[in-house]
ZARO-196870 format. One line per 4 residues: number of its first residue (from 1); for each residue x, y, z of N, C-alpha, C, O. Coordinates in Angstrom, 2 decimals. Atoms other than C-alpha are relative to their C-alpha. Example, Ala and Ser with C-alpha at 12.3 -4.5 7.8 and 13.67 -1.06 7.14 Angstrom:
residues 2
1 = 0.89 -1.19 0.00 12.30 -4.50 7.80 0.90 1.20 0.00 1.94 1.18 0.66 | -0.82 -1.19 -0.06 13.67 -1.06 7.14 -0.77 1.09 0.73 -0.26 2.20 0.90
end
This chain:
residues 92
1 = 0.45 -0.35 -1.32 216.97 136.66 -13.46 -0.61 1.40 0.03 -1.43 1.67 0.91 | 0.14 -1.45 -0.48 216.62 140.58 -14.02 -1.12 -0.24 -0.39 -1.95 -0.08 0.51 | 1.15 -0.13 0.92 213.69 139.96 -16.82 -1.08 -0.81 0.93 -2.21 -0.33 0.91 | 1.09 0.39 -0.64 211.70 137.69 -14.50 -0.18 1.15 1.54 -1.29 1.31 2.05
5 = 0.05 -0.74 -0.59 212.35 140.07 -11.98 -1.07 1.35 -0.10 -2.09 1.66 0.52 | 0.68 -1.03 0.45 211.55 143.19 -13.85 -1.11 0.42 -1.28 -1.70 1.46 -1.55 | 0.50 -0.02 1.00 209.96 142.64 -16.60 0.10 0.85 -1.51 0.93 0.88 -2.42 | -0.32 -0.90 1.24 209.11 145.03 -19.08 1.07 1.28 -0.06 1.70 1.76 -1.00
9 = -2.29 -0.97 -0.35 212.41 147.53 -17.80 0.58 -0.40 -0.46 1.24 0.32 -1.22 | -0.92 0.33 0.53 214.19 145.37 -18.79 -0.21 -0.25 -1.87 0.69 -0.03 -2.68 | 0.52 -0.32 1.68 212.25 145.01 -22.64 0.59 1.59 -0.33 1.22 1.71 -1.39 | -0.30 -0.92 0.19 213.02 148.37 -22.57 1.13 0.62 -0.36 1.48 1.25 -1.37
13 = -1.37 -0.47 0.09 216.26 149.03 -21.47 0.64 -1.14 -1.70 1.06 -0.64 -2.74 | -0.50 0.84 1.12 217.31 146.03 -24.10 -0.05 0.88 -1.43 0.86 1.33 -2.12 | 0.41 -0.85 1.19 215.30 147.81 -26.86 0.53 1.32 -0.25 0.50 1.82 -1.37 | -0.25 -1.17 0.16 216.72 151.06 -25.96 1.97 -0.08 -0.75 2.68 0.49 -1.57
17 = -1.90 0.33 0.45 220.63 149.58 -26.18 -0.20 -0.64 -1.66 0.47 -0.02 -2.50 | 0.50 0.42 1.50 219.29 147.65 -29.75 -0.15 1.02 -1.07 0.17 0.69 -2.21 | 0.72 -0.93 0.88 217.91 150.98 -31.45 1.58 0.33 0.09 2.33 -0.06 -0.81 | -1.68 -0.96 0.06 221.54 152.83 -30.57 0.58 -0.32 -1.47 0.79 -1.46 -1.88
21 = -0.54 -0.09 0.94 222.86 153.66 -33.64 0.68 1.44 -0.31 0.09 2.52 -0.34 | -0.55 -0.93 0.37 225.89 155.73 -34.59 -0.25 0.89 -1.37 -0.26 0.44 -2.52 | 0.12 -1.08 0.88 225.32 158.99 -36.46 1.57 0.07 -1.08 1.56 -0.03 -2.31 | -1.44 0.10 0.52 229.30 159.11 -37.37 1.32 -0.71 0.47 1.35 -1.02 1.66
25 = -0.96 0.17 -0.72 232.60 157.95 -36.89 1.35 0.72 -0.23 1.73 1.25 -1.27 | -1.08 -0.42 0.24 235.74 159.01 -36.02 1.12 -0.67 0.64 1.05 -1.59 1.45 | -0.99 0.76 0.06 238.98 158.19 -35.91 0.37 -0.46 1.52 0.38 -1.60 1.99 | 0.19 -0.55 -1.18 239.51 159.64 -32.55 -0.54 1.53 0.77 -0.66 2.72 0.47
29 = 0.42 -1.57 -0.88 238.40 162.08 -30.05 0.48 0.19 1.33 -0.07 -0.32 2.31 | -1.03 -0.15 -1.03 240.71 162.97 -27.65 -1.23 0.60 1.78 -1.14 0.18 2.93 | 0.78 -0.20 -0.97 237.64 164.94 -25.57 -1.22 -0.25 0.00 -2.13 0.57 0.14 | 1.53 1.22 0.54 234.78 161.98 -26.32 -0.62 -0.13 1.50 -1.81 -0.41 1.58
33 = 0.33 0.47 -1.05 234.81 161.63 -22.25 0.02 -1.20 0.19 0.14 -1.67 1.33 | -0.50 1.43 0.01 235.23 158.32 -23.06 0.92 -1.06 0.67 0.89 -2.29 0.62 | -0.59 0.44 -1.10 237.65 157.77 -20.57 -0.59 -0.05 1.34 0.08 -0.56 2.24 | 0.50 -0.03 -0.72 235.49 158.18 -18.28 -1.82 -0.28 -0.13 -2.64 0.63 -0.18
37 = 1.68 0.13 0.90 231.80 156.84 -19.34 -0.60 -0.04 0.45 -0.57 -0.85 1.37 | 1.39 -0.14 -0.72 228.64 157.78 -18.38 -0.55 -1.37 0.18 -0.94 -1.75 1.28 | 0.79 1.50 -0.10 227.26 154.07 -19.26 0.94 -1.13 -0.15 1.95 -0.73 -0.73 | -0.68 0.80 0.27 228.92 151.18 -19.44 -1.02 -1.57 -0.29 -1.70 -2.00 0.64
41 = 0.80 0.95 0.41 227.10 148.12 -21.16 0.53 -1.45 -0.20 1.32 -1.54 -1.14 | -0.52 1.06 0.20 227.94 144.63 -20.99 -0.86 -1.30 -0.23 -1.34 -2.13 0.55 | 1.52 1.72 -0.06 225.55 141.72 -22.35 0.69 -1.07 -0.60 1.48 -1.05 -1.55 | -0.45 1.53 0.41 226.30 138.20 -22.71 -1.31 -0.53 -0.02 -2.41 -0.22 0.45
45 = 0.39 1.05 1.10 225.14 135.57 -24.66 0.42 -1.46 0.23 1.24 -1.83 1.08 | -0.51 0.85 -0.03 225.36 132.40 -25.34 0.75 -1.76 0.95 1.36 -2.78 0.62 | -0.25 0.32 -1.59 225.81 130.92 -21.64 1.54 0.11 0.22 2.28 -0.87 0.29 | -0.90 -0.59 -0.09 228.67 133.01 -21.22 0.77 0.07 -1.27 1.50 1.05 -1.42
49 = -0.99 0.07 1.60 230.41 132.65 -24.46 0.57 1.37 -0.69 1.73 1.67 -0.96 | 0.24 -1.32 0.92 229.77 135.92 -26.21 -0.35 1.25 0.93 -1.44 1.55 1.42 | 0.01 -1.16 -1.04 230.39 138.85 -24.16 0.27 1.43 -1.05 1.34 1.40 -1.66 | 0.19 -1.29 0.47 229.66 142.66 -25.90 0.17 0.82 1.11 -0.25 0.56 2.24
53 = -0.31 -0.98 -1.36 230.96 145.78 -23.89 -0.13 1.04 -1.20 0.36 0.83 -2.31 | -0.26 -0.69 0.51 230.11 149.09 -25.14 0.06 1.47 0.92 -0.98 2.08 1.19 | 0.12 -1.38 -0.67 230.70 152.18 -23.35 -0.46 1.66 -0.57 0.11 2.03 -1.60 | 0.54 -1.06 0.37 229.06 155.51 -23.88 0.46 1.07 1.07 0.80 0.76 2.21
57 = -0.39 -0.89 -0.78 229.88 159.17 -22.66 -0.59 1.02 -0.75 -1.13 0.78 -1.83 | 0.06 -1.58 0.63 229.29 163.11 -23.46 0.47 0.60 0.13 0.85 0.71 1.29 | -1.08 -0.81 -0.23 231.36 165.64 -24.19 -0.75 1.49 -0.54 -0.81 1.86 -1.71 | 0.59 -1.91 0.98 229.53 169.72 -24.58 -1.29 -1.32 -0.60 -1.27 -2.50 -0.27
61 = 1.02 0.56 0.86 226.49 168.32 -26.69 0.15 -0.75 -1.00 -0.71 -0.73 -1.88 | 0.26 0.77 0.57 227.74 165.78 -28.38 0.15 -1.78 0.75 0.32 -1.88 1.96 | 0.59 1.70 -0.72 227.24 161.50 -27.48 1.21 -0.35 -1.16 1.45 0.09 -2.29 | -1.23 0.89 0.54 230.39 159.08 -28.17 -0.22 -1.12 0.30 -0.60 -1.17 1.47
65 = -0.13 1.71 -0.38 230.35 155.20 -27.99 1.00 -0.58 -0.65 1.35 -0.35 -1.81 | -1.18 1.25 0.56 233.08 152.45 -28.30 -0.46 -1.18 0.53 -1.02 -1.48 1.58 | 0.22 1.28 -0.12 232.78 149.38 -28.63 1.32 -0.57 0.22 2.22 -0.13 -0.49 | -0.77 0.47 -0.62 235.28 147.00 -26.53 0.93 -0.83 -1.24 0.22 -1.19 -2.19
69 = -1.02 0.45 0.87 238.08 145.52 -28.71 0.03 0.76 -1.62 0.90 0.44 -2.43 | 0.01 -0.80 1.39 237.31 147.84 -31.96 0.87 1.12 0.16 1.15 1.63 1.25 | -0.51 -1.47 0.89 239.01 150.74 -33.60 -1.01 0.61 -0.21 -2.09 0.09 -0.50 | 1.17 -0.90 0.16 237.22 154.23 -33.80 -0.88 0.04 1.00 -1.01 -0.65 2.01
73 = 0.73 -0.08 -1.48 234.89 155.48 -31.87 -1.43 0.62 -0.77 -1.24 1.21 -1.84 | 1.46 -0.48 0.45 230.78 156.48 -32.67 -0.46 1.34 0.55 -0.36 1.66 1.74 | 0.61 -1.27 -0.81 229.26 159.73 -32.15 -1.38 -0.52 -0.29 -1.99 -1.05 -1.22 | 1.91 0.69 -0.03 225.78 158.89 -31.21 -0.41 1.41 0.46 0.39 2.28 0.80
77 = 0.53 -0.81 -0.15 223.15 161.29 -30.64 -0.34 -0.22 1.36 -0.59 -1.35 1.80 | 0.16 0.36 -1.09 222.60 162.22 -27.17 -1.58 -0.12 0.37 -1.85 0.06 1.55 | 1.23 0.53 -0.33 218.90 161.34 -27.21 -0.13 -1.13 0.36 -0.89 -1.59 1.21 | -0.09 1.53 -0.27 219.79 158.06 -27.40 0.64 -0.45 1.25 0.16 -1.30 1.99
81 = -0.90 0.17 -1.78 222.26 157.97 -24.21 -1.34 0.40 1.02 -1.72 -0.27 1.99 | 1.30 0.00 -1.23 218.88 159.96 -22.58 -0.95 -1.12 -0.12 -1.74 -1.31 0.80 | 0.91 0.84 0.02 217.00 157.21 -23.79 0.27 -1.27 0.67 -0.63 -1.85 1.28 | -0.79 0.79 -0.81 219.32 154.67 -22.38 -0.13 0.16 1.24 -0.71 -0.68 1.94
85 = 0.09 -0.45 -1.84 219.59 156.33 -18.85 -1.62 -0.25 0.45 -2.03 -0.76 1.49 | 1.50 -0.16 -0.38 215.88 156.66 -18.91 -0.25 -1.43 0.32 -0.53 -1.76 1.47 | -0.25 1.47 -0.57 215.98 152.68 -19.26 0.14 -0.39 0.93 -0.79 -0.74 1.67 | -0.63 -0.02 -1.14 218.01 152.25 -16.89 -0.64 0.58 1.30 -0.81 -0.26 2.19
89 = 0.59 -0.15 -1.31 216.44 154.10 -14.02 -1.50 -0.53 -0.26 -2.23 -0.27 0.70 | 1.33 0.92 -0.31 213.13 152.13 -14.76 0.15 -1.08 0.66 -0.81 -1.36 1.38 | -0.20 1.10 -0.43 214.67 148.96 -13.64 0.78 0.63 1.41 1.00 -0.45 1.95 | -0.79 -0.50 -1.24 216.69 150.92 -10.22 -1.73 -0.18 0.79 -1.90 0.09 1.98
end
């Protein structure tokens, strides 16, 4: 519904959550912000079947992501979270 809606926003935003790739990981990070997350991502698949949740946050200048039922947590670069948001308000 969103993609016939919005079209290429939504190519975007997709492509922008696709490229995300963690720089490092760690075990934990107690001040990842992660409890509290800037993004929260949830795409399904499958006609409902296959549900992905990944949440993203920042803490000082660095970018954290977890992924929903895993261990560890990703430090992503926060270009990529601006690139995300940027997504995101194309389709708002």
């Amino acid at each position: 519904w969103i993609e016939r809606k919005c079209g290429y926003p939504v190519d975007n935003l997709l492509s922008a959550v696709t490229a995300a790739r963690a720089t490092s990981y760690v075990e934990s990070a107690p001040k990842s912000g992660l409890d509290k997350p800037e993004i929260t991502i949830t795409l399904t698949s499958d006609e409902g079947k296959r549900v992905e949740k990944v949440i993203l946050a920042r803490s000082g200048s660095d970018g954290f992501g977890a992924r929903d039922g895993e261990a560890g947590i990703a430090k992503v670069d926060t270009a990529t979270i601006d690139n995300i948001v940027k997504s995101l308000d194309g389709i708002k």
